[in-house]
N, C-alpha and C positions, 0 to 999 in steps of 0.2 A: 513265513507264516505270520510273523508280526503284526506286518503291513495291512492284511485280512482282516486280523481281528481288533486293532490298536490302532493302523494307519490314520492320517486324515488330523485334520485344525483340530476336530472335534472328540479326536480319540477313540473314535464306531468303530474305526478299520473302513478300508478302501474295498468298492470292489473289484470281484475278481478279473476285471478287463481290465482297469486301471492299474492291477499289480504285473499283470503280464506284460504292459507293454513298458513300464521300469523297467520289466526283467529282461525286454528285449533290447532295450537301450545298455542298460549294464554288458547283457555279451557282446554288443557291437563294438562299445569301449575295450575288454577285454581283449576281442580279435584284433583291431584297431591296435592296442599293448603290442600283441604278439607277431604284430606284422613290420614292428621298428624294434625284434629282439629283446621285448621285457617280456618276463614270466611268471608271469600272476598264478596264484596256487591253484586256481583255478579256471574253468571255464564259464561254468555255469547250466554247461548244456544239458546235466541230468536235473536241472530242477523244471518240472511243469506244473502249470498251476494251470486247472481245472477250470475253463469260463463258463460263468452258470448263465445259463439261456432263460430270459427270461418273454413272457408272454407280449407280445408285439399290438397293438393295438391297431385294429381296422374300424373305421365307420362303417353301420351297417346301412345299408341301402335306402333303407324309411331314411336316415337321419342324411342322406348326402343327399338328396331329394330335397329334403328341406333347406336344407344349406345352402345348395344351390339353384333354388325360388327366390333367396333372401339374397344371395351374393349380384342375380341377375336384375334383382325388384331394385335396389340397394346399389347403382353399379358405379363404385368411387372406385382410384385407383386402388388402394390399397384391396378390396374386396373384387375386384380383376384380378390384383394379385393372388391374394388367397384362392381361386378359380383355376388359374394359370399353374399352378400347385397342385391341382387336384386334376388335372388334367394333362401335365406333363410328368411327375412326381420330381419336380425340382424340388435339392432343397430349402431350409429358410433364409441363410447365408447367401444361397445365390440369388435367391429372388430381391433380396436388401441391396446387394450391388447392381443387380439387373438394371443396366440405359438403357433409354427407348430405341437406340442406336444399334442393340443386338436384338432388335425382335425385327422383322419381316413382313411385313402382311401382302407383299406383293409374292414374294415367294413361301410365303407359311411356313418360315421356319423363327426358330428362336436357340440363340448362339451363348450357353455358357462359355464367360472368359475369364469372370471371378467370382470370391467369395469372401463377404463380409465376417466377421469376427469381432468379439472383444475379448481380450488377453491381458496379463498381468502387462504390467506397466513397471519397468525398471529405468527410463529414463532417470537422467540425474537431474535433481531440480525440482520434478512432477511431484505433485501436491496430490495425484490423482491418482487409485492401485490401479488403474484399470485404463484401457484405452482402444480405441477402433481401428482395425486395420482392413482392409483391400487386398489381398493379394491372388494372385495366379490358386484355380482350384488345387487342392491336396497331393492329385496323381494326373499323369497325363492321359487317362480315362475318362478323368473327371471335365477334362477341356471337351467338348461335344457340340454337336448341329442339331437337334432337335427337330421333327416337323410337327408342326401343328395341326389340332381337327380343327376342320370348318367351323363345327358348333361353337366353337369362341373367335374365329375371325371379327366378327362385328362386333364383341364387347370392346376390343382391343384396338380397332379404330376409333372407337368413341373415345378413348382416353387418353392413347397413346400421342408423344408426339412427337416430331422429326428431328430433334436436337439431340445429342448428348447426354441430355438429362435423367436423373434417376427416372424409374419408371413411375414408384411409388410415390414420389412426390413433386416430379415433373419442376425440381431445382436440381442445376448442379453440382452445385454446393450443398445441398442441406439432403440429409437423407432419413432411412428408418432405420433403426436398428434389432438385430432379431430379435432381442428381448423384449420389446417393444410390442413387435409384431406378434410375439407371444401371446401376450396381455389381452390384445387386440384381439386375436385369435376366441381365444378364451370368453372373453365379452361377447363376442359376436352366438356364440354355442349358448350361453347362460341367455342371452336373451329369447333365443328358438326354442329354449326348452332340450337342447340338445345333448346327451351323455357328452360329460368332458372329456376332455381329452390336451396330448399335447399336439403340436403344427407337423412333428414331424410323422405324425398318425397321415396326414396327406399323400405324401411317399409309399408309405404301406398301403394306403388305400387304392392306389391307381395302380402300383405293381399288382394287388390281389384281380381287381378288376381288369388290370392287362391277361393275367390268366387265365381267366374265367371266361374270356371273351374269347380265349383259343392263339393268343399274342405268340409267335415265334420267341423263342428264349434268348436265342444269341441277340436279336433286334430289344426284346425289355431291355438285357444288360446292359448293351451302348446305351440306349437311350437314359436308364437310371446313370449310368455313367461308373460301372463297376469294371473291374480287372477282369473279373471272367465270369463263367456262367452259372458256377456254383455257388459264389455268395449271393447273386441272385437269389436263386432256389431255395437257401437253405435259410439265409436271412429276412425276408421280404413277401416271401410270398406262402402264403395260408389259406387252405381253402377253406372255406364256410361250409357249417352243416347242412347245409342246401344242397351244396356244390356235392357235398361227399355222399349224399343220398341219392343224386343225379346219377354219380360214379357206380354207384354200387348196381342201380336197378341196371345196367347196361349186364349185370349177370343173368336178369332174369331174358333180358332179350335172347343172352346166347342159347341159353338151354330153358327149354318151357317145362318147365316140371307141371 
């Protein structure tokens, strides 16, 4: 309980996702102990800690309308990217690594194979806490084929190009990095007049609209690139009070009072 209320540089306490997955690291050390005969006092398995859910943000419909007037008026890579986002729910990490080399236009598909990061930096030597890595996505879930709607084929030929090259900045050497692309983000909302938000609001917003649109569940999850079909569900997708008043009048169809 320390860790909740103390944890962290700053001494606020960590949250409660952050203390779970320590704790999950700790048992796997433990088991790990007990599977080369050391016997740790204990195991760990009766302690759980509680993850508090918090509210998930979606762009509402007026405001992705606008975004995407500006993203299409507006159309650099970087703001194809952000599009490409909102219409696949990739997310920020991949779209930073993203070559033009995994997207398709002849076949309409677009191919996760990594994702960018930055992470403490323990090199010896490095002057620097911090530093950019590439690597293979998180699970083998997360590795995916994508297809593409039409409605963004032509932004994606205009900018796209047949090399190698990042997508976002069409070197392949020099890239964006998420944080970056943050900032960006963020700029781009503040100029429309648009409720802020953060990038990974993108994600949330295309899984809500893949189910409102009637989207098969097992097909969102691969396509989000999840293990299975309930962190889907439980994580991502929110219906809107629209959505739920749509749901409800389907009572008055059954029985006419």
């Amino acid at each position: 309980m320390e860790l909740l209320s103390n944890g962290g540089n700053k001494k606020t306490g960590l949250s409660s996702k952050t203390v779970s997955d320590i704790l999950s690291i700790i048992r796997s050390i433990l088991l790990y102990a007990e599977k080369y005969d050391f016997h740790p006092l204990c195991n760990a398995k009766e302690i759980n800690i509680k993850i508090e859910r918090h509210d998930i943000s979606v762009i509402s419909k007026q405001d992705q309308e606008i975004l995407i007037h500006y993203l299409k008026s507006e159309a650099t890579n970087c703001n194809i990217g952000i599009l490409l986002c909102l219409f696949t729910g990739i997310r920020i990490g991949e779209l930073c690594a993203l070559r033009n080399s995994e997207i398709s236009v002849s076949t309409k598909t677009l191919s996760i194979i990594s994702t960018m990061q930055r992470i403490q930096c323990f090199d010896e030597g490095s002057n620097s806490k911090t530093k950019i890595v590439i690597t293979p996505p998180k699970s083998s879930c997360s590795k995916r084929c994508i297809p593409l709607p039409d409605c963004i084929i032509p932004y994606l030929e205009n900018v796209k190009k047949d090399d190698d090259s990042f997508f976002l900045t069409g070197s392949k050497t020099k890239y964006i990095e998420p944080r970056s692309m943050q900032n960006y983000f963020k700029r781009i909302l503040k100029e429309n007049n648009i409720q802020e938000t953060n990038f990974h609001a993108l994600r949330h917003t295309f899984a809500t609209n893949c189910v409102e649109l009637g989207f098969e569940t097992k097909s969102l999850s691969e396509i989000l690139g999840h293990s299975n079909v309930s962190i889907t569900l439980n994580r991502y997708v929110h219906s809107s009070m629209a959505q739920k008043k749509k749901n409800m009048q389907l009572l008055s169809e059954l029985f006419s009072v």
